[in-house]
Rosetta silent file (secondary structure, phi, psi, omega in degrees, C-alpha in Angstrom):
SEQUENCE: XXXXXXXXXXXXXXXXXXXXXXXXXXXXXXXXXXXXXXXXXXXXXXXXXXXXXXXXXXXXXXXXXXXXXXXXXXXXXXXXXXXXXXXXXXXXXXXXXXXXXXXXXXXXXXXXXXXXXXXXXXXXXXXXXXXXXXXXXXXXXXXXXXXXXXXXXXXXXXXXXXXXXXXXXXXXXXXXXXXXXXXXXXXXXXXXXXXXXXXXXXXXXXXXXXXXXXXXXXXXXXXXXXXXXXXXXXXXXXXXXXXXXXXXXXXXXXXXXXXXXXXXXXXXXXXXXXXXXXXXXXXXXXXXXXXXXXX
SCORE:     score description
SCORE:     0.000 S_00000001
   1 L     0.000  145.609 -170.986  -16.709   21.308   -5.911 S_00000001
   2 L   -74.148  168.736  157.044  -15.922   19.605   -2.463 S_00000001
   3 L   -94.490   -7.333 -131.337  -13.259   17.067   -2.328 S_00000001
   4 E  -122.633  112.231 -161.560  -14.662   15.392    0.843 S_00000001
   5 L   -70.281  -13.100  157.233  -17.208   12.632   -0.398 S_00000001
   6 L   -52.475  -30.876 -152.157  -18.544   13.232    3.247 S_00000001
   7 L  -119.525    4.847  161.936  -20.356   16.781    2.177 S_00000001
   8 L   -65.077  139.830  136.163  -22.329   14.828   -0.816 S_00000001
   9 L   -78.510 -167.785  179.248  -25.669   13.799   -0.605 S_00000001
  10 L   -48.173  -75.845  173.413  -26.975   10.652   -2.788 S_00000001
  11 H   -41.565  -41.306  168.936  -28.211   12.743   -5.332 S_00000001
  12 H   -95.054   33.399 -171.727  -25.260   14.725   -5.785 S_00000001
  13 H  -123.358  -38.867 -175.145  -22.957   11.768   -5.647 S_00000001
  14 H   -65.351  -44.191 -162.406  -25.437   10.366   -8.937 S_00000001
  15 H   -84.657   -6.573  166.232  -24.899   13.561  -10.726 S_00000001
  16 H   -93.407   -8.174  143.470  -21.114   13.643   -9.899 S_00000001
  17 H   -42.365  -93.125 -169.202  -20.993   10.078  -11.471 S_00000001
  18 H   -51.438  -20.872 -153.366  -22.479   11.019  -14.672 S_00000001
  19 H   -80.269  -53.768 -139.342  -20.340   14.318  -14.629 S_00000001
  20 H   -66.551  -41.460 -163.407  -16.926   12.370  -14.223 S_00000001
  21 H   -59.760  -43.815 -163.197  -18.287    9.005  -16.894 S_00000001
  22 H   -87.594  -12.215  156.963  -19.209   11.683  -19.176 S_00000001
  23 L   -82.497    6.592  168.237  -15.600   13.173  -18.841 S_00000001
  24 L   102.826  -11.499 -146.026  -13.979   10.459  -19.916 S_00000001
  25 L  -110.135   21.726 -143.902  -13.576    9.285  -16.196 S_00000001
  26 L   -71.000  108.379  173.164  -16.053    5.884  -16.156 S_00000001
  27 L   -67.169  157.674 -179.504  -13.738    3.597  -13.507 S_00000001
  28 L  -141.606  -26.010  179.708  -13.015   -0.129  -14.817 S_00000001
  29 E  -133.809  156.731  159.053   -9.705   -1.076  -11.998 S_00000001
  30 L  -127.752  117.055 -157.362   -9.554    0.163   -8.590 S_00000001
  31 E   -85.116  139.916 -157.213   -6.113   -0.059   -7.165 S_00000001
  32 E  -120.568  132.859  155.455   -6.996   -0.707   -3.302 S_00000001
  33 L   -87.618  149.478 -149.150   -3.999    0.118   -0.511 S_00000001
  34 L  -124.325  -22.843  163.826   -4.821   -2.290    2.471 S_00000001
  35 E  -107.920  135.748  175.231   -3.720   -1.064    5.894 S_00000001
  36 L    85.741   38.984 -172.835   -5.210    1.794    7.168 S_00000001
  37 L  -158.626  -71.384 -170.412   -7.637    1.879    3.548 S_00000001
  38 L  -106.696  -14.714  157.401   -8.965   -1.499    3.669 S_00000001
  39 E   -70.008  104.215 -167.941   -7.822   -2.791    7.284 S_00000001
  40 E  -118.223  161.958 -159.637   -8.870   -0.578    9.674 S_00000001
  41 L   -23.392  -16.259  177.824   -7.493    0.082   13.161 S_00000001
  42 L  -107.309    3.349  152.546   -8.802   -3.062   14.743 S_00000001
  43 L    71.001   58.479  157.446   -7.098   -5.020   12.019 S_00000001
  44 E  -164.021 -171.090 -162.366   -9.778   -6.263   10.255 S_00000001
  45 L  -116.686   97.808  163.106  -11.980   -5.578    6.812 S_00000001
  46 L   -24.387  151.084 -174.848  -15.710   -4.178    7.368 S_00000001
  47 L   -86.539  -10.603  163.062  -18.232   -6.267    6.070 S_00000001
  48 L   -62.754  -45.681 -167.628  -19.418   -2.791    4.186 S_00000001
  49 H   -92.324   -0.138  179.487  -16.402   -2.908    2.333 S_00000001
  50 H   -78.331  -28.220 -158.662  -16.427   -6.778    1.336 S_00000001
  51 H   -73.365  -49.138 -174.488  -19.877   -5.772    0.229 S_00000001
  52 H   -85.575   -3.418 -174.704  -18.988   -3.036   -2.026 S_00000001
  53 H   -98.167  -13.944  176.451  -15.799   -4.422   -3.434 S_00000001
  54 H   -77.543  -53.680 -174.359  -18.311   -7.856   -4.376 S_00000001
  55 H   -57.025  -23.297 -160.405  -21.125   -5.298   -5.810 S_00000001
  56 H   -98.801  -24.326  170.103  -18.393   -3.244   -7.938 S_00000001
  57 H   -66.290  -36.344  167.036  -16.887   -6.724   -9.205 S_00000001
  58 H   -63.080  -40.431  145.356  -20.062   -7.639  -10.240 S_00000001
  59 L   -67.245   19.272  156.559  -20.427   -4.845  -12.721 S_00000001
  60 L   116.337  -32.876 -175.488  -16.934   -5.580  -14.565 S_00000001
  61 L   -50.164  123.923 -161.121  -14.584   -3.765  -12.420 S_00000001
  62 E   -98.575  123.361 -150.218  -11.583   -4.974  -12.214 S_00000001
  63 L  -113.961   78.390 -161.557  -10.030   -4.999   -8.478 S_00000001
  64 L   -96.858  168.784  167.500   -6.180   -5.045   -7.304 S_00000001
  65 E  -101.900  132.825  173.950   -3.973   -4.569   -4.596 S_00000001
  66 E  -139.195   96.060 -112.813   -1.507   -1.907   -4.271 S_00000001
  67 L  -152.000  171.271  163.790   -0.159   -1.936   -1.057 S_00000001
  68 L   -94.430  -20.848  177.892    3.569   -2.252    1.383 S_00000001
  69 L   -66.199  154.491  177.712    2.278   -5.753    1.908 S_00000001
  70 L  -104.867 -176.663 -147.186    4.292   -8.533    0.300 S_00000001
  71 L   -76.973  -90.517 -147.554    2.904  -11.061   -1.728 S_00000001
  72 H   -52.722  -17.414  158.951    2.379  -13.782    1.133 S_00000001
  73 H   -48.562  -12.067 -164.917    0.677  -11.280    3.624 S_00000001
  74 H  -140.127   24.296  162.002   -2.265  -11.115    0.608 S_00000001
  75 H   -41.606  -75.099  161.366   -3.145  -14.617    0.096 S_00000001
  76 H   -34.500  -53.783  160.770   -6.154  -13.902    1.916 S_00000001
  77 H   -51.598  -44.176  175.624   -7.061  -10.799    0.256 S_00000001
  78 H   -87.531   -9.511 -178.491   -7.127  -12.826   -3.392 S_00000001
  79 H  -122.628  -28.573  162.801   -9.016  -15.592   -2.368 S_00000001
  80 L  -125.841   38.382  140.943  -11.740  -14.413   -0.321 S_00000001
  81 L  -135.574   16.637  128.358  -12.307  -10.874   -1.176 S_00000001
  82 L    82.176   10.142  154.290  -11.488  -11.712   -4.480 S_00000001
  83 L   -64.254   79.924 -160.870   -8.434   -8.694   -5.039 S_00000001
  84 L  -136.832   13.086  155.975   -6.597  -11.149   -7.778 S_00000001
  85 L   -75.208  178.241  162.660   -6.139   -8.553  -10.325 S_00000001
  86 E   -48.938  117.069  178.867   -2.549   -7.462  -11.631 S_00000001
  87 E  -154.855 -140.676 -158.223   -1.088   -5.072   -8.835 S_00000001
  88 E  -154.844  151.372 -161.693    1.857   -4.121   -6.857 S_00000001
  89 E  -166.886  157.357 -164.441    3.075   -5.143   -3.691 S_00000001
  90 L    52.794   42.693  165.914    6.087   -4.624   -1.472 S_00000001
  91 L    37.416   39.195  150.000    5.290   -0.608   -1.880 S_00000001
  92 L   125.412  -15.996  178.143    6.701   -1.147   -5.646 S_00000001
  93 L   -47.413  -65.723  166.648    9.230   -3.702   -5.276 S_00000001
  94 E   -98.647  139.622  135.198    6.651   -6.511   -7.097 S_00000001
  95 E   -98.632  119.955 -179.452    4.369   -6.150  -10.183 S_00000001
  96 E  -152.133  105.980 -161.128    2.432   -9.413   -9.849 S_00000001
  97 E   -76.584   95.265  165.653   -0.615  -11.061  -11.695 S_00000001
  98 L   -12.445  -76.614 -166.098   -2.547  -13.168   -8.649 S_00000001
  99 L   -27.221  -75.012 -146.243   -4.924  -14.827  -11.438 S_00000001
 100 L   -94.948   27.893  176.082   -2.274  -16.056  -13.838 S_00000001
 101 L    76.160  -38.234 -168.899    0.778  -16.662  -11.036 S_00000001
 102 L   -14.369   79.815  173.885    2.697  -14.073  -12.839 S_00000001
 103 E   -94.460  120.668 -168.463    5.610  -11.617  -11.717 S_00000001
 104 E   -79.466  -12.505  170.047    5.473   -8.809  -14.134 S_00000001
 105 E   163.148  145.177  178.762    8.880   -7.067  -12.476 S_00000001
 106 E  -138.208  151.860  165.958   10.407   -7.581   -9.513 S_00000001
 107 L  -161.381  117.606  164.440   13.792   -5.394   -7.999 S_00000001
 108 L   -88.021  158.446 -153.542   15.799   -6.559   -5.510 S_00000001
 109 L   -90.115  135.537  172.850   17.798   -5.044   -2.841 S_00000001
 110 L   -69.260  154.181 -157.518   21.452   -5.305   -3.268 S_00000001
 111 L   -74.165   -7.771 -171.830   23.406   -7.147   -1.269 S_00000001
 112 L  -101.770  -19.894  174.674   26.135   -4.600   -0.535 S_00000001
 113 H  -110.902    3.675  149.948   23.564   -2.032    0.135 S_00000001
 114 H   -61.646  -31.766  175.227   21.473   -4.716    2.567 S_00000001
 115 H   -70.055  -35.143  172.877   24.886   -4.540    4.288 S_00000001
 116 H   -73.060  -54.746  163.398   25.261   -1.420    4.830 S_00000001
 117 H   -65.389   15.324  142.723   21.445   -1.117    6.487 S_00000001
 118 H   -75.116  -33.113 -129.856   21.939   -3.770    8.781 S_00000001
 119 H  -104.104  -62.524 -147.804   25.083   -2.666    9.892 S_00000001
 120 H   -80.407  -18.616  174.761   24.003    1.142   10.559 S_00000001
 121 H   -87.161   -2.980  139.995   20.094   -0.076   12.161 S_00000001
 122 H   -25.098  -71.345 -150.134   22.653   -2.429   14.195 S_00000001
 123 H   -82.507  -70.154 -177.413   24.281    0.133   15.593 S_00000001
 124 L   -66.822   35.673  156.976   21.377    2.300   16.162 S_00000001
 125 L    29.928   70.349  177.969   19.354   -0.739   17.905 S_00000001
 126 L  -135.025  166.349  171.697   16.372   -0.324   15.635 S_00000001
 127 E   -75.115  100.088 -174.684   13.852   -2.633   14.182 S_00000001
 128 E  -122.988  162.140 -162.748   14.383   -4.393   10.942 S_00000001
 129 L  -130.274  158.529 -178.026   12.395   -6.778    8.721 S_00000001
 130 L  -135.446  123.924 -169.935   13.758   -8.101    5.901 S_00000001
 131 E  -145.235  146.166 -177.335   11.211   -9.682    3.059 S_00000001
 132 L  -130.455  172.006  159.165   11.430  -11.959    0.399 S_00000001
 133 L   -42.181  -10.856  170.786    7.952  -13.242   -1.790 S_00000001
 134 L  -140.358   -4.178  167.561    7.359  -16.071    0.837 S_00000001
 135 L  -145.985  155.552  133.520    8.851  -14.819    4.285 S_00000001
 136 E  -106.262  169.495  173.164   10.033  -12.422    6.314 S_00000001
 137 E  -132.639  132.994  136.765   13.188  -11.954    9.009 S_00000001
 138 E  -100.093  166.915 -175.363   14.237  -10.674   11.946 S_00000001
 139 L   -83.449  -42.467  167.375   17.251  -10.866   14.022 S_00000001
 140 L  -141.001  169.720  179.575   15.513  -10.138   17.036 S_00000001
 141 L   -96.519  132.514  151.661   12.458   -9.898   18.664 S_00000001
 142 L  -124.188 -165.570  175.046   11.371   -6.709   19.817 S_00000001
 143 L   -49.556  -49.188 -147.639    8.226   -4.324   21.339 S_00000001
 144 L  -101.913    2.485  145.755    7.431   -4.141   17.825 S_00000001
 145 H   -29.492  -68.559 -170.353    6.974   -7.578   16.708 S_00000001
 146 H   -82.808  -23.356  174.020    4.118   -8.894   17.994 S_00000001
 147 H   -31.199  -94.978 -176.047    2.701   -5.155   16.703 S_00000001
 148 H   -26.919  -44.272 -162.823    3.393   -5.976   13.359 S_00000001
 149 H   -80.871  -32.340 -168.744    2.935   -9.602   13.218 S_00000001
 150 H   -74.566  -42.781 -163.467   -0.743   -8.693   14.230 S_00000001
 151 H   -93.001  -29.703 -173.143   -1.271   -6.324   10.945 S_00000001
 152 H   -96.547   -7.029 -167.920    0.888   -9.307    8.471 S_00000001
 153 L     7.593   90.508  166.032   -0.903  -12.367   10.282 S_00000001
 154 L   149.527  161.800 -154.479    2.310  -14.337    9.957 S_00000001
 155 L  -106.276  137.337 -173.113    5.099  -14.382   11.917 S_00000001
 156 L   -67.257 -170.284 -162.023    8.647  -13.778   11.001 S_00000001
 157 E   -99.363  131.283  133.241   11.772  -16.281   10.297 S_00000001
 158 E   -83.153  108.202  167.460   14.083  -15.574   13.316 S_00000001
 159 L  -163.849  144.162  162.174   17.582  -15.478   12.208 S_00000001
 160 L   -17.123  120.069  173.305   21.038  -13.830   11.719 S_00000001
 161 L   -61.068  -40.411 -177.255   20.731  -11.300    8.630 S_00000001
 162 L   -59.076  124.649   92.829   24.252  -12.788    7.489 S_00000001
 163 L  -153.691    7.036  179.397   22.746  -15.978    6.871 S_00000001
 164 L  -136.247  -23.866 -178.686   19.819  -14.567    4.483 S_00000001
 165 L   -64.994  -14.923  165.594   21.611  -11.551    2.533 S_00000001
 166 L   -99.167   16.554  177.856   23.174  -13.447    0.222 S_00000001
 167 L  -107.954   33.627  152.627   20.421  -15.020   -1.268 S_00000001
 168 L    47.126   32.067  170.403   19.219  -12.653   -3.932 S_00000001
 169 L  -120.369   73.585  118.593   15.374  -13.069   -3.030 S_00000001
 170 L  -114.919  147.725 -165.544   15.047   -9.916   -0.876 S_00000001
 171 L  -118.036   19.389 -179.245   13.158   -7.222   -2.231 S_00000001
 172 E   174.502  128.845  168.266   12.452   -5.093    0.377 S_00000001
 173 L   -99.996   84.072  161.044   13.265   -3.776    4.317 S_00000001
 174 L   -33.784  123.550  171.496   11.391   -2.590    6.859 S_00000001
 175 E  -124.997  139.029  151.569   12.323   -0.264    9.812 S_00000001
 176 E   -76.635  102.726  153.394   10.137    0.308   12.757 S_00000001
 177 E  -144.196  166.096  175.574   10.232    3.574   15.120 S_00000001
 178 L  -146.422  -55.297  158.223    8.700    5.537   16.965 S_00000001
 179 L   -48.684  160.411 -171.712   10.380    7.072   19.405 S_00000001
 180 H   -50.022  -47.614  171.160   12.144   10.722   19.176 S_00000001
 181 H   -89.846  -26.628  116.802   15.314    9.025   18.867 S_00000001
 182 H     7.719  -89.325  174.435   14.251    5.586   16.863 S_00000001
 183 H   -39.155  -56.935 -177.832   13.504    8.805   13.950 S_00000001
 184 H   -37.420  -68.371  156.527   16.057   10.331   14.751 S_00000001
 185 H   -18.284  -50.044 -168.970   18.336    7.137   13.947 S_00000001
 186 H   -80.236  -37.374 -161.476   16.509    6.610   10.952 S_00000001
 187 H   -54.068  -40.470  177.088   16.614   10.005    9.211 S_00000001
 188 H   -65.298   -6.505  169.702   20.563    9.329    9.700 S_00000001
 189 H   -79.002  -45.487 -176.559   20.218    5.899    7.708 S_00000001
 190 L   -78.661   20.479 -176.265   18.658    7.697    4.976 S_00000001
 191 L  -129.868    4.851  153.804   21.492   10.465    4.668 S_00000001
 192 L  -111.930   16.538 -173.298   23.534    7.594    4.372 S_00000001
 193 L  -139.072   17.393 -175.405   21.964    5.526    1.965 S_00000001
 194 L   -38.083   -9.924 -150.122   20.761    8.260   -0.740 S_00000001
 195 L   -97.094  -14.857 -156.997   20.996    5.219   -3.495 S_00000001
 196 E  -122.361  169.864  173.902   17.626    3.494   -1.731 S_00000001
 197 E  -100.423   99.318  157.988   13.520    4.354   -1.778 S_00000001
 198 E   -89.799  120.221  165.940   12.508    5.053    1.786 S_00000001
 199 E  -127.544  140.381  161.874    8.696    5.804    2.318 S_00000001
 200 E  -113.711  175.689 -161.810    6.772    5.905    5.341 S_00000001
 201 E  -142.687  146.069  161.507    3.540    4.363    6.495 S_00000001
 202 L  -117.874  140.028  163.669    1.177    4.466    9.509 S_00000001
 203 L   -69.742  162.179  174.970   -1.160    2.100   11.543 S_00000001
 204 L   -65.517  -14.581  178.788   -4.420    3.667   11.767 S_00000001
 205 L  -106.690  -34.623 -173.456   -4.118    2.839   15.838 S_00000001
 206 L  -145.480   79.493  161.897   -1.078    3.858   16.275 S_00000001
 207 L   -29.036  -19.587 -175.748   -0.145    6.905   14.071 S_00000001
 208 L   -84.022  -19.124  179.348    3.002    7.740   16.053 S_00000001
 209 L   -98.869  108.874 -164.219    4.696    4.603   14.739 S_00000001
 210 E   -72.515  111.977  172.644    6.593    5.061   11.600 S_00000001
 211 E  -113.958  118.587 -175.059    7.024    1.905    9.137 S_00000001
 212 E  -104.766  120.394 -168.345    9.344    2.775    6.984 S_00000001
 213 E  -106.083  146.324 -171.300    9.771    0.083    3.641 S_00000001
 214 E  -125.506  134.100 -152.997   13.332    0.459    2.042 S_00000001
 215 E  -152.968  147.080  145.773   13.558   -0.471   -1.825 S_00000001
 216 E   -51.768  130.461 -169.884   15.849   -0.340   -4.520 S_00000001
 217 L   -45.605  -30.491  164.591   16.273    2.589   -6.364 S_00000001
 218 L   -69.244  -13.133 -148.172   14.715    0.863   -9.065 S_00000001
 219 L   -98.900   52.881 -176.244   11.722   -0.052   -7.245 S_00000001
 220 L  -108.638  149.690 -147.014    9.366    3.575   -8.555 S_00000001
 221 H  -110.930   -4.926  172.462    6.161    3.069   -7.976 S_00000001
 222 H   -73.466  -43.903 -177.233    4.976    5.681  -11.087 S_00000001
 223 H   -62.094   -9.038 -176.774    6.444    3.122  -13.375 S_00000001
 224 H   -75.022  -75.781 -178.343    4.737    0.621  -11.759 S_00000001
 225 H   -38.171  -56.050  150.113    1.375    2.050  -12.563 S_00000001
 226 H   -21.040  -63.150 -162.197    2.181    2.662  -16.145 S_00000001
 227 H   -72.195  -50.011  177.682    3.258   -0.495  -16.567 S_00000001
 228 H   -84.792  -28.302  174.828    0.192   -2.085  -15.195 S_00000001
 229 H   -62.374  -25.495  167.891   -2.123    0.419  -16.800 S_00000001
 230 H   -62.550  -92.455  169.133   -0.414   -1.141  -20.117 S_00000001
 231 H   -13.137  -89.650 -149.068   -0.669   -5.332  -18.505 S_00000001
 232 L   -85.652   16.856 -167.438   -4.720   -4.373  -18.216 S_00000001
 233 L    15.180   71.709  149.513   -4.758   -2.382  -21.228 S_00000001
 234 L  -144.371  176.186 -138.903   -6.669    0.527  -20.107 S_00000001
 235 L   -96.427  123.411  163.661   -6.064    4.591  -20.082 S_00000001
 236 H   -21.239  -48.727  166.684   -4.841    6.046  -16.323 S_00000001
 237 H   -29.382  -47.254 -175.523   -8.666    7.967  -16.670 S_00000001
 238 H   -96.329   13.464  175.711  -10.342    4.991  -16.104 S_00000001
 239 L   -91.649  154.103  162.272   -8.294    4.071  -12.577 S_00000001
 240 E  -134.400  157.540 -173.949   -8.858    4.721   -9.290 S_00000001
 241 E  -139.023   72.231  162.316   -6.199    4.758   -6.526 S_00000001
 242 E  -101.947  150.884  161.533   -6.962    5.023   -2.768 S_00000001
 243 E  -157.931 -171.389  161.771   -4.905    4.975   -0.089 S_00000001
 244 L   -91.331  -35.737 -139.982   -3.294    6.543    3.566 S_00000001
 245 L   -92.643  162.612  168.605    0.193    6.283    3.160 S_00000001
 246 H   -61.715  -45.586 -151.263    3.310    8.626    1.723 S_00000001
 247 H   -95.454    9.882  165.428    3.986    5.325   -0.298 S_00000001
 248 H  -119.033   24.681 -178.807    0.073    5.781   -2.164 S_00000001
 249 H   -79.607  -43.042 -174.430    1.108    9.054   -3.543 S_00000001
 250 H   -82.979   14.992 -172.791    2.276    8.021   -6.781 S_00000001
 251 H  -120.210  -56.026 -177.570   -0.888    6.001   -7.759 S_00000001
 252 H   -41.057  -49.536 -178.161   -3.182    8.445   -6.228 S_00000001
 253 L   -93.452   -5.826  175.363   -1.984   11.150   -8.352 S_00000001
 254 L  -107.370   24.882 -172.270   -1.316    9.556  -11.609 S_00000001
 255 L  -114.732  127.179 -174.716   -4.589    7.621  -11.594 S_00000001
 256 L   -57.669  -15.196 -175.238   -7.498    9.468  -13.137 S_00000001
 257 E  -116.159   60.718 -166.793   -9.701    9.192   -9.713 S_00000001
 258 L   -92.960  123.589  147.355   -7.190    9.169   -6.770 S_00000001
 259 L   -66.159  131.381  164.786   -8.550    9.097   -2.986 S_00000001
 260 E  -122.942  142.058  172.369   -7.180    9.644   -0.062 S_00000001
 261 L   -69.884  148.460  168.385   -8.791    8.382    3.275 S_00000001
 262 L   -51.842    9.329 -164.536   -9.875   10.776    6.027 S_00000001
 263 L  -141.365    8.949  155.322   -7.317    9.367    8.517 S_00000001
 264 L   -58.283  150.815  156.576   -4.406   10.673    5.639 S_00000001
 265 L   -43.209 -179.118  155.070   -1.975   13.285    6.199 S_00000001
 266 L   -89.212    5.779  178.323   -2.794   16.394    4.784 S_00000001
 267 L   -77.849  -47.657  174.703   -0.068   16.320    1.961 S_00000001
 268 L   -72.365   -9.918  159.798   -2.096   13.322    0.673 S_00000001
 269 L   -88.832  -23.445  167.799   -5.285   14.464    0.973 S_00000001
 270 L   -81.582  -33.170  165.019   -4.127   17.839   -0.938 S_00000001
 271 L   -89.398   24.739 -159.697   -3.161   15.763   -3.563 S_00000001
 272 L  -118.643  141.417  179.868   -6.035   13.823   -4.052 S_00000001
 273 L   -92.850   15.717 -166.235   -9.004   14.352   -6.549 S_00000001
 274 L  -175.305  124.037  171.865  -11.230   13.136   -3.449 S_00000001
 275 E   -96.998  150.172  168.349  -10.931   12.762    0.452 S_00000001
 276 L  -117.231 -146.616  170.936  -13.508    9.600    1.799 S_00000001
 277 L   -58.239  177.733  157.939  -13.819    8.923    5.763 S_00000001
 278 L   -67.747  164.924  160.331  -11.472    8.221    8.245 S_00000001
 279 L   -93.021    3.852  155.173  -11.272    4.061    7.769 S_00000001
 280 L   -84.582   24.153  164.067  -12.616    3.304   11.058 S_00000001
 281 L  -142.679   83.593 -174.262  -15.928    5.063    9.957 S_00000001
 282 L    15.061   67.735  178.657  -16.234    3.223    6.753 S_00000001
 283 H   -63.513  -49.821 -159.062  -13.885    5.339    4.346 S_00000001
 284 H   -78.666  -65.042  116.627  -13.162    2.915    1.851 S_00000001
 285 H    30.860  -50.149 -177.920  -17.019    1.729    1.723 S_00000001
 286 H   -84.669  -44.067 -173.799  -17.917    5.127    1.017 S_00000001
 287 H   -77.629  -26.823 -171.909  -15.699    6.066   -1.844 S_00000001
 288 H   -78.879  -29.010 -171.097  -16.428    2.820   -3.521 S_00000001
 289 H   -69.176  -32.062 -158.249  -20.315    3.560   -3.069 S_00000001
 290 H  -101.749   -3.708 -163.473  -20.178    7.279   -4.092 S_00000001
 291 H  -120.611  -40.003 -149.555  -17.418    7.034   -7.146 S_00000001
 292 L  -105.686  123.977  173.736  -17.263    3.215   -8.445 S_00000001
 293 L    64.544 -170.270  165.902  -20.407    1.930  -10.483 S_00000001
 294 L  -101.686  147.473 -174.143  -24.232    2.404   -9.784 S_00000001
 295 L  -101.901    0.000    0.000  -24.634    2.077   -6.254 S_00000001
């Protein structure tokens, strides 16, 4: 059997339906990661995939976010495309029900080890974000601002990290790089920080630049699923998980249907019960048509 929902036709996309529903595998939540899965490179959401994420909601499915975005970055996302189930955000940091207001677990970064990653992406003149559930900060503006700012449509707090680290709302950092030494730099913050959860992430335009979200050790994103698969009381079988990222690995594979888009790595696409499209040729759109519901 293929993985790559590209080499179906209709007909064998009906009969690998019935195969999976009849296995136990009938989806009811689809956990959706949103840049470079449901945002695609021109930083915005086909009108194919508002279509199919309305059509699979109409037949019961229940629809979430599970994403590196933080909760105010997905406002949008819950109220008009209608993602407002229980999901995870800030790449594991929040469990949070949209619907009911909720936070179902949160873990925050400590403040003695926020010191130490300022202090060493100081010295190695790199880009960092800082996020709490209603803002983010930087210290300075750089090339990679205005990037970013483009993909969170909102803009950061500009200020001194010493003035925000002691205030026991942040749950998660962000480093930017891209150049050969910008990586370099970082791999040495993460040999010096073994205590934190680094994952990286790509835009779909510009694959070369590495966003790396930095979490508390507590912050695992399998328990996170669990945990929600409990909150919506239904069995891992009946999930689906797509995403792009390093940081959609643990949903993808503990979810009974996990996708990876065509514009994934290949670690993540090997580890996937399913490849779709790239998401500038309707990836997400496709997996929801050939996997989720009657189409």
């Amino acid at each position: 059997m293929s993985k790559h929902l590209e080499n179906y036709s209709a007909q064998a996309l009906s009969a690998l339906r019935r195969e999976r529903e009849a296995q136990g595998h009938a989806i009811k939540l689809v956990f959706f990661d949103v840049d470079g899965t449901l945002v695609n490179s021109q930083k915005q959401i086909p009108e194919s995939c508002a279509k199919e994420i309305q059509r699979i909601k109409a037949q019961g499915v229940r629809t979430a976010i599970a994403s590196g975005r933080p909760l105010f970055a997905c406002e949008t996302l819950f109220q008009q495309y209608g993602l407002d189930d229980a999901g995870v955000f800030c790449t594991g940091a929040v469990v949070y029900d949209p619907q009911q207001k909720q936070t179902l677990a949160e873990h925050k970064l400590q403040e003695n080890e926020l010191n130490s990653l300022i202090s060493l992406s100081r010295a190695a003149g790199l880009h960092l974000e800082l996020y709490s559930n209603e803002m983010y900060f930087i210290e300075h503006n750089t090339e990679y601002t205005d990037y970013h700012t483009s993909y969170l449509k909102v803009a950061p707090v500009l200020d001194s990290f010493d003035a925000v680290t002691g205030c026991n709302a942040l749950n998660k950092a962000l480093i930017v790089a891209a150049s050969k030494q910008e990586k370099q730099a970082l791999q040495h913050i993460k040999q010096q920080l073994p205590t934190l959860r680094f994952y990286t992430g790509h835009g779909p335009d510009r694959p070369d630049i590495h966003f790396v979200s930095i979490l508390a050790n507590s912050a695992c994103k399998a328990r996170a699923f669990t945990r929600l698969c409990d909150y919506h009381q239904l069995e891992p079988a009946n999930v689906m998980a797509i995403g792009d990222a390093q940081s959609d690995l643990a949903f993808i594979q503990a979810a009974g249907t996990g996708v990876a888009m065509g514009n994934a790595n290949q670690a993540l696409q090997t580890e996937a019960d399913f490849v779709s499209a790239h998401v500038d040729e309707d990836g997400l759109a496709l997996a929801l048509r050939s996997l989720v519901g009657e189409a």
